[in-house]
MARDOLUM-886004 format. One record per residue (C-alpha): residue in one letter; x, y, z. Coordinates in pm, whole numbers, padded with zeros to 5 digits, always signed. Layout:
BEGIN
AXYZ ...
***
This chain:
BEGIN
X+09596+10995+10842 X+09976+10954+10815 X+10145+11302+10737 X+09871+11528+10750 X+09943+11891+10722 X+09963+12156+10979 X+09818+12397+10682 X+09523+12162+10563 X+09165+12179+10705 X+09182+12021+11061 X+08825+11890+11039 X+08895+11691+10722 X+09178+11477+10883 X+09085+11121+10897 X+08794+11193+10740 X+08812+11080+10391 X+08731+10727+10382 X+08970+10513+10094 X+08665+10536+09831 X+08682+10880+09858 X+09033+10932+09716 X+08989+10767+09364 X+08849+11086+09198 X+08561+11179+09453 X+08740+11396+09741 X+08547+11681+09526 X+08172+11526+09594 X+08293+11390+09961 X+08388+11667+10096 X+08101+11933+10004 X+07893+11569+10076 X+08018+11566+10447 X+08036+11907+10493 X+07611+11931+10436 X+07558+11575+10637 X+07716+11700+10918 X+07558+12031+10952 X+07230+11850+10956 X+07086+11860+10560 X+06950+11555+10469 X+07138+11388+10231 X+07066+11157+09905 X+07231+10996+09615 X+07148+10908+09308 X+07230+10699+09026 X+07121+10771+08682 X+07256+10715+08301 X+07397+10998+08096 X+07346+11083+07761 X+07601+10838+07651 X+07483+10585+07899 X+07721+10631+08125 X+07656+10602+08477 X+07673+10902+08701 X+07666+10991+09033 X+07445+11266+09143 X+07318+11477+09557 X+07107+11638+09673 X+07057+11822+10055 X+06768+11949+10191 X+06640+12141+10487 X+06316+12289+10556 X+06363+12569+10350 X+06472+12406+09990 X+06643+12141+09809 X+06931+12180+09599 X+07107+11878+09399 X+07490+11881+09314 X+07738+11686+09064 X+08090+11591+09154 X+08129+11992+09278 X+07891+12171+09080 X+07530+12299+09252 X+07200+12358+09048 X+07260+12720+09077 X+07500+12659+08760 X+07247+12612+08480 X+07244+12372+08196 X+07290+12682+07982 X+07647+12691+08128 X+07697+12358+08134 X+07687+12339+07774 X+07878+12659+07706 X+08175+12520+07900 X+08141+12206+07776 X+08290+12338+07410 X+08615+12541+07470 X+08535+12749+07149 X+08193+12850+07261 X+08386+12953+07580 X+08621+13153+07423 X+08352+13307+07210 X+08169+13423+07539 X+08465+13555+07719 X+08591+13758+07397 X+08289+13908+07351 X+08330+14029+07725 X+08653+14168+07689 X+08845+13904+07904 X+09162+13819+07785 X+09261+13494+07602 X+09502+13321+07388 X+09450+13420+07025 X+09339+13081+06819 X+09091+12885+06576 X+08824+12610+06623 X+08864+12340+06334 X+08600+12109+06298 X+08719+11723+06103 X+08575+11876+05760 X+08918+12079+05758 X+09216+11992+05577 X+09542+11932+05763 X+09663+12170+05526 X+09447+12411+05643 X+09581+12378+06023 X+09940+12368+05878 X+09868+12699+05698 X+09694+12814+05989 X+09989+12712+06266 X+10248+12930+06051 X+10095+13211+06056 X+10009+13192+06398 X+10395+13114+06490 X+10499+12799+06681 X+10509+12715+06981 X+10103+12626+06965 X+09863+12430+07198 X+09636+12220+07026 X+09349+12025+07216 X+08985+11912+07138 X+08682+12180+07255 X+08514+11920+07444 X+08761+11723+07600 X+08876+11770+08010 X+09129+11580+08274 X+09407+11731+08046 X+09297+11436+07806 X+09420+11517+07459 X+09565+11884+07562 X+09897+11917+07315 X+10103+12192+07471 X+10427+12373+07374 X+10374+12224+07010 X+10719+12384+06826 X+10715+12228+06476 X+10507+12114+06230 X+10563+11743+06275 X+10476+11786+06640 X+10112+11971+06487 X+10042+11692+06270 X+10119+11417+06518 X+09875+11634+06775 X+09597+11706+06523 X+09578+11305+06433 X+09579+11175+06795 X+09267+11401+06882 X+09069+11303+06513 X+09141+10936+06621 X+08903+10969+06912 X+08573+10960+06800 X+08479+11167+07078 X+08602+11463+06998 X+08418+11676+06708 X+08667+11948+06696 X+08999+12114+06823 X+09164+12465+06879 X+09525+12523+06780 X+09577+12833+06985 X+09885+13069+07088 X+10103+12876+07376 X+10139+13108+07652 X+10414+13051+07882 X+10369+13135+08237 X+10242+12989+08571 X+09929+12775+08535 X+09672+12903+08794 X+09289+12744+08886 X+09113+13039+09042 X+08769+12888+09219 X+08505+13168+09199 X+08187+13154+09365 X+07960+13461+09204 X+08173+13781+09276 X+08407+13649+09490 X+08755+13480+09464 X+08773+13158+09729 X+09079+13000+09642 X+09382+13050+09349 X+09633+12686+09333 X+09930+12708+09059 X+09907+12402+08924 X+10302+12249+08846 X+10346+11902+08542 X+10430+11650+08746 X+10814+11682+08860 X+11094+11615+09101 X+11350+11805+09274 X+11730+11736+09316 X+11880+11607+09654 X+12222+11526+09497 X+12163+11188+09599 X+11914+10959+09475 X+11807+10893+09123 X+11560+11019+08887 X+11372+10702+08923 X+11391+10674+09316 X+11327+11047+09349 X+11016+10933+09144 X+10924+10655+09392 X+11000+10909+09656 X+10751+11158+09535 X+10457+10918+09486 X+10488+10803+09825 X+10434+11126+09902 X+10114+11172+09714 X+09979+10869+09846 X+09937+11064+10147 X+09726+11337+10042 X+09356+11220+09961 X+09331+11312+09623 X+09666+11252+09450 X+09640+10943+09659 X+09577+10732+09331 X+09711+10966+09060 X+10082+10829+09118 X+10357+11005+08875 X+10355+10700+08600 X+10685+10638+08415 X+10562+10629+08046 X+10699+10729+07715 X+10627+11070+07800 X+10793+11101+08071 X+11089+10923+07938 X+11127+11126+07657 X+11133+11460+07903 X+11408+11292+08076 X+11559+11210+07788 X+11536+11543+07605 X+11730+11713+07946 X+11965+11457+07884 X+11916+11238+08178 X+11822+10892+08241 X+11632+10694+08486 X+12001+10646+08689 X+12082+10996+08652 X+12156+11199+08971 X+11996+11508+08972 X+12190+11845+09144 X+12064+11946+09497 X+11732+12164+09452 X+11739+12127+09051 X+11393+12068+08951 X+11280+11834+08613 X+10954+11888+08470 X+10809+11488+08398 X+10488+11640+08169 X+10410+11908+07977 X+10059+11981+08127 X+09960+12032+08443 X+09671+11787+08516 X+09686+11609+08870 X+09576+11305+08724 X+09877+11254+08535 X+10116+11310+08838 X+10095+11745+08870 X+10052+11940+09235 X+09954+12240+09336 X+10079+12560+09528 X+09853+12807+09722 X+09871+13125+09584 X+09523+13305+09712 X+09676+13558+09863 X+09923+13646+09613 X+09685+13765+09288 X+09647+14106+09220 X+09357+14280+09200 X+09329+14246+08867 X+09368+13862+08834 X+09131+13858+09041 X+08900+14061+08816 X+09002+13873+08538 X+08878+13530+08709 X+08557+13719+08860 X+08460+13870+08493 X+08519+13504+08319 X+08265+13375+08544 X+08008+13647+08501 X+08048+13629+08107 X+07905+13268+08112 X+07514+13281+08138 X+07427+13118+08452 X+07745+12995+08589 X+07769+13093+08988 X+08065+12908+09048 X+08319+12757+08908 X+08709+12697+08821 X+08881+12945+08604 X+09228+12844+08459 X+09437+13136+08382 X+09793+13159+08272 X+10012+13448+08431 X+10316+13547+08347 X+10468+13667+08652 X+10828+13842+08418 X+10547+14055+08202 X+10257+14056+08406 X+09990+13931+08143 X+09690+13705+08233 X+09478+13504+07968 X+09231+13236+08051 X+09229+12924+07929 X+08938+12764+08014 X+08629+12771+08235 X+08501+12444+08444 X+08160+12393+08567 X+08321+12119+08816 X+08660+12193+08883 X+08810+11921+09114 X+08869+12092+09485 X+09115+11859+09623 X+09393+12072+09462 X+09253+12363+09686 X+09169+12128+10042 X+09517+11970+09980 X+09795+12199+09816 X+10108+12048+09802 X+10244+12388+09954 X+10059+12670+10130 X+09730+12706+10326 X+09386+12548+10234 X+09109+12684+10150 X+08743+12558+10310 X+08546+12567+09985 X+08270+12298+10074 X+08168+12549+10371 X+08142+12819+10149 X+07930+12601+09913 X+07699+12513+10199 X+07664+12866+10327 X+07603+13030+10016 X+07345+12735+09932 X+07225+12679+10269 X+07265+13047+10426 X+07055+12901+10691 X+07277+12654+10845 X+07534+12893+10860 X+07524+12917+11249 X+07421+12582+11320 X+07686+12389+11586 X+07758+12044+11426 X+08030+11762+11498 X+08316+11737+11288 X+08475+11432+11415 X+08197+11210+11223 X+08169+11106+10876 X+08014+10840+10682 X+08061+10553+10460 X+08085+10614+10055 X+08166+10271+09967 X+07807+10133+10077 X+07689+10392+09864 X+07878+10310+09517 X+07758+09904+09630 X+07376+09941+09689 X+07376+10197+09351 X+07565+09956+09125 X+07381+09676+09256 X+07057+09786+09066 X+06835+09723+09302 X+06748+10130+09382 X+06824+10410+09230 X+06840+10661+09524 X+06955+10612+09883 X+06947+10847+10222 X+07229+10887+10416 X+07147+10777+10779 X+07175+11161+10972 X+07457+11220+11231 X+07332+11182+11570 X+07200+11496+11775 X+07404+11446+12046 X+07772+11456+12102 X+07935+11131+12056 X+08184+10973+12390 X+08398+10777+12183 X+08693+10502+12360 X+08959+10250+12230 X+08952+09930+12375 X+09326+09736+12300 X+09236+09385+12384 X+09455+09103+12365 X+09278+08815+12258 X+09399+08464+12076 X+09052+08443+11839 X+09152+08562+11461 X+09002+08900+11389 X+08661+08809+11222 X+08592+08527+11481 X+08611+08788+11751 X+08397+09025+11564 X+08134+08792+11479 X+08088+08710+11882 X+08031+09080+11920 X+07834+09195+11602 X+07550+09116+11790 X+07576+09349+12073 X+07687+09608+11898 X+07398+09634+11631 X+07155+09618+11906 X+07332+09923+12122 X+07379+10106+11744 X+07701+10158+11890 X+07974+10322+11598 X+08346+10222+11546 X+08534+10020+11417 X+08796+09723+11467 X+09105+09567+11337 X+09457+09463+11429 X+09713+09622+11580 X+10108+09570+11423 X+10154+09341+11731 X+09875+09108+11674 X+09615+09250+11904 X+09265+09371+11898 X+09173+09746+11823 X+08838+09849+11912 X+08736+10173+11857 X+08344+10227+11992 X+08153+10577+11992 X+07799+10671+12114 X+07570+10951+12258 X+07570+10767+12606 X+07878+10727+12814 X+07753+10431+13017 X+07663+10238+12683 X+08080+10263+12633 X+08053+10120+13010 X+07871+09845+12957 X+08040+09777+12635 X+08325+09675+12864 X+08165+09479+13128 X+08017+09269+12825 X+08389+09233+12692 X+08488+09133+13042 X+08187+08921+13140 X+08280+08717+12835 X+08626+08735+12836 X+08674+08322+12869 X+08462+08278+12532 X+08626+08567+12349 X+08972+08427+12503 X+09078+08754+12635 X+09385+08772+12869 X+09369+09196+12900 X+09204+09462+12772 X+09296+09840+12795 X+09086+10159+12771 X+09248+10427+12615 X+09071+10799+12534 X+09005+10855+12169 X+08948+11191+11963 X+09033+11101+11615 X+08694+11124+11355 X+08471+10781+11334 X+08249+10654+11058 X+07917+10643+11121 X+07836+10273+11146 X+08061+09966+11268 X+08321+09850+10974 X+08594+09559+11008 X+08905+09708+10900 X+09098+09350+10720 X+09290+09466+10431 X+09117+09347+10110 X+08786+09226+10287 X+08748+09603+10398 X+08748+09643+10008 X+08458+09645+09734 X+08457+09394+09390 X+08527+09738+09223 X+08777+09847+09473 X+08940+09470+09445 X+08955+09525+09050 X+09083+09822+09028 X+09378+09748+09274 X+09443+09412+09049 X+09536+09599+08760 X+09650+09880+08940 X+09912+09580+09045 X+09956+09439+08699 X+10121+09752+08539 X+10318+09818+08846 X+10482+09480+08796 X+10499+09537+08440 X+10699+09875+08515 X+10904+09654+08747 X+10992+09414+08492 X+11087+09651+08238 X+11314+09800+08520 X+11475+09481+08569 X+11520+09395+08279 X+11685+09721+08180 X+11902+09715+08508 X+12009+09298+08368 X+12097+09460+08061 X+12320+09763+08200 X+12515+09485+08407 X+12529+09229+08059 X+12694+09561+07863 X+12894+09657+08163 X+13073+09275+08198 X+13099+09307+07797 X+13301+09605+07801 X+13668+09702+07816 X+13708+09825+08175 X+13508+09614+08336 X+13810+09303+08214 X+14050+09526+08233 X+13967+09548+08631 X+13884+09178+08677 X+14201+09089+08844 X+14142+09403+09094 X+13795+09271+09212 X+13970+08922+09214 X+14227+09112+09485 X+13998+09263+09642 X+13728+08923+09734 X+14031+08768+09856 X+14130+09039+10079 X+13769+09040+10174 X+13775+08699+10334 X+14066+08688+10523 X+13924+08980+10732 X+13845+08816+11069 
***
């Protein structure tokens, strides 16, 4: 993986396959961590209440079986489930406990927007207003400062059906914090920045943009959550009087959103080690309020000037990635801590961590109908030898693998292969015996003539491999869903594109139109003429 950090997890590097990084680094990673201490592992499909399909674990040992959802175990109970579903029952459960939170009302549709109006002045602007049961951020109104901001707000969330009723609550400004409890004990604390971009006195807003999604590409789960340039973000940038072409000071920093959800372009910063003692209490005392929640993610808001901590909200299945991938600071290994406090006895067991396996198969044999369950093939017992083979070779890439699919299946030998930047063969080939590797490449070189190799190289390799032999060719190393998604991933980047050049054609149209652009034309006339006669 291209820019991995020195302060990220050293056994996750090149381990996340690309299925993993649209919105499942969460279940992966606690996944991989299980598989490769030995659990067995299963998936299964199954339909929600609104028919939805969903994704669900399990691991098991000799000992016991637990099952899991995106990050949340079975030790969290449906009881909690449901009371963090509904950010008013939450809140009703935390008061009651004495933990702090943002003064506010739950409104169900029966009330009047009169009623919220009347309620919002009394309460004193600026409000958050969001729906009890929503999550991702979706429909979360905050810094709300007048009353036509509170009406627009209240209307956009009673226009989805979904949602049954909304809290208009005290705004509380401060630094955004997702503490990840497990029982007692505080694992990990990210403070979770809007999506934003920092001055180099240089570049523009909108290639500072581009900058900082390229970026984000290279950390597994921002990897599709790019910064998007909507009306949102246009208005911030419009309301700090800037534009798109506006060059912002060296280390100035411009907030693109007003919450802090990764999904719509935010980061996060390790701060673990800096709560106090009685954050920390705070986030441990949330938890414990909840009936049968053993671990989750607390959001807190801390004012760092004053010193005050309220709690926003508690999630049953907080996303991790924010935590195994911080934007700045250290990360923090919370799939191991899953698996030991689950699994206490696999604790000491001595497991490879250059292996993982293959999601997408997964996702393809559940969607295709045909079962609804499916065990992971287990990690072999024995340390893998694993070798690169660069071979140059004149037969296309799929031609060469289909003469050697054969042999490979039959020695279950893992890897991969693809080509290199200067049209050559990569082969990279793992397995328990060291002399299967060997006679790998005598069977390379005993059929050199009908795979039309000139040369092949051995090279030592140590980076992870995927359980399995894969074909790495661009879009055929990619699933129908995979292929979909990245179509009309493609069609709103070229619509952005568009409206970009468009806006740029109509910049130059106004800038020819105008005054000083003919009152210079006989300059630039000078000037191209001077150009040419340069030798």
């Amino acid at each position: 993986m291209k820019n991995y950090k020195k302060e990220w997890l050293p056994h996750l590097k090149g381990s996340i396959p690309p299925e993993a990084k649209r919105n499942r680094v969460s279940l992966y990673t606690i996944a991989l961590e299980g598989w490769r201490r030995g659990l067995s592992l299963k998936f299964y499909q199954f339909n929600d209440e609104r028919q939805h399909k969903k994704i669900m674990y399990s691991f098991s040992s000799q000992d016991s079986i637990h099952y899991f959802t995106e990050s949340s175990g079975d030790l969290n109970t449906i009881q909690a489930f449901d009371i963090c579903h509904n950010k008013g029952l939450t809140e009703k459960y935390l008061a009651k406990h004495q933990v702090p939170i943002p003064k506010g009302q739950v409104f169900t549709r029966e009330a009047t927007i009169e009623h919220i109006i009347d309620y919002a002045n009394n309460m004193k602007y600026p409000l958050v207003v969001k729906p009890t049961d929503g999550s991702g951020g979706k429909g979360v109104f905050a810094n709300v400062k007048s009353k036509k901001e509170l009406v627009d707000a209240v209307n956009f969330i009673w226009k989805n059906e979904e949602f049954e009723e909304l809290i208009v609550q005290q705004f509380v400004e401060g630094d955004e914090v997702r503490v990840y409890v497990l029982e007692d004990k505080v694992l990990a604390a990210g403070n979770r920045l809007p999506a934003n971009i920092v001055g180099d006195g240089n570049h523009t807003i909108i290639q500072l943009i581009r900058d900082k999604n390229e970026i984000r590409k290279n950390t597994p789960h921002l990897h599709h959550r790019p910064i998007r340039v909507d009306n949102e973000v246009k208005s911030l940038i419009a309301a700090a009087n800037y534009t798109l072409d506006s060059v912002l000071e060296k280390g100035e920093r411009l907030y693109l959103r007003k919450i802090s959800n990764v999904s719509t372009g935010g980061e996060s910063i390790d701060v673990t080690n800096t709560l106090t003692a009685e954050q920390r209490d705070i986030a441990v005392r949330a938890t414990m309020s909840i009936p049968g929640l053993t671990h989750c993610g607390v959001d807190m808001m801390i004012n760092q000037q004053t010193g005050d901590t309220v709690v926003l909200e508690v999630n049953t299945k907080p996303g991790i990635g924010l935590h195994l991938f911080p934007t700045e600071g250290n990360a923090r290994d919370i799939p191991k801590a899953l698996m030991d406090y689950y699994f206490p006895e696999t604790i000491h067991n001595k497991y490879q961590k250059n292996i993982f396996f293959d999601l997408q198969t997964v996702f393809d044999v559940l969607n295709d109908g045909s079962v609804n369950e499916l065990e992971i093939t287990p990690p072999p017992n024995a340390t893998l030898e694993m070798v690169e083979y660069i071979v140059s070779s004149n037969l296309e890439l799929l031609e060469f693998h289909s003469k050697v699919q054969k042999y490979i299946l039959e020695k279950s030998i893992h890897g991969s292969i693809k080509k290199t930047n200067d049209e050559k063969i990569c082969m990279i080939a793992a397995h328990e015996k060291p002399e299967t590797l060997e006679q790998l490449q005598g069977f390379l070189e005993e059929r050199s003539s009908l795979l039309q190799i000139e040369h092949i190289q051995v090279k030592e390799y140590n980076a992870p491999i995927k359980l399995g032999f894969s074909v790495i060719d661009g879009l055929q190393s990619m699933s129908l869903v995979e292929l979909e998604v990245e179509h009309k991933q493609s069609i709103k980047e070229s619509k952005i594109m568009g409206k970009e050049v468009a806006r740029l054609h109509k910049r130059i149209k106004q800038m020819k139109q105008s005054k000083a652009w003919k009152v210079t034309a006989p300059l630039r006339i000078v000037t191209s003429k001077l150009k040419e006669k340069r030798p």
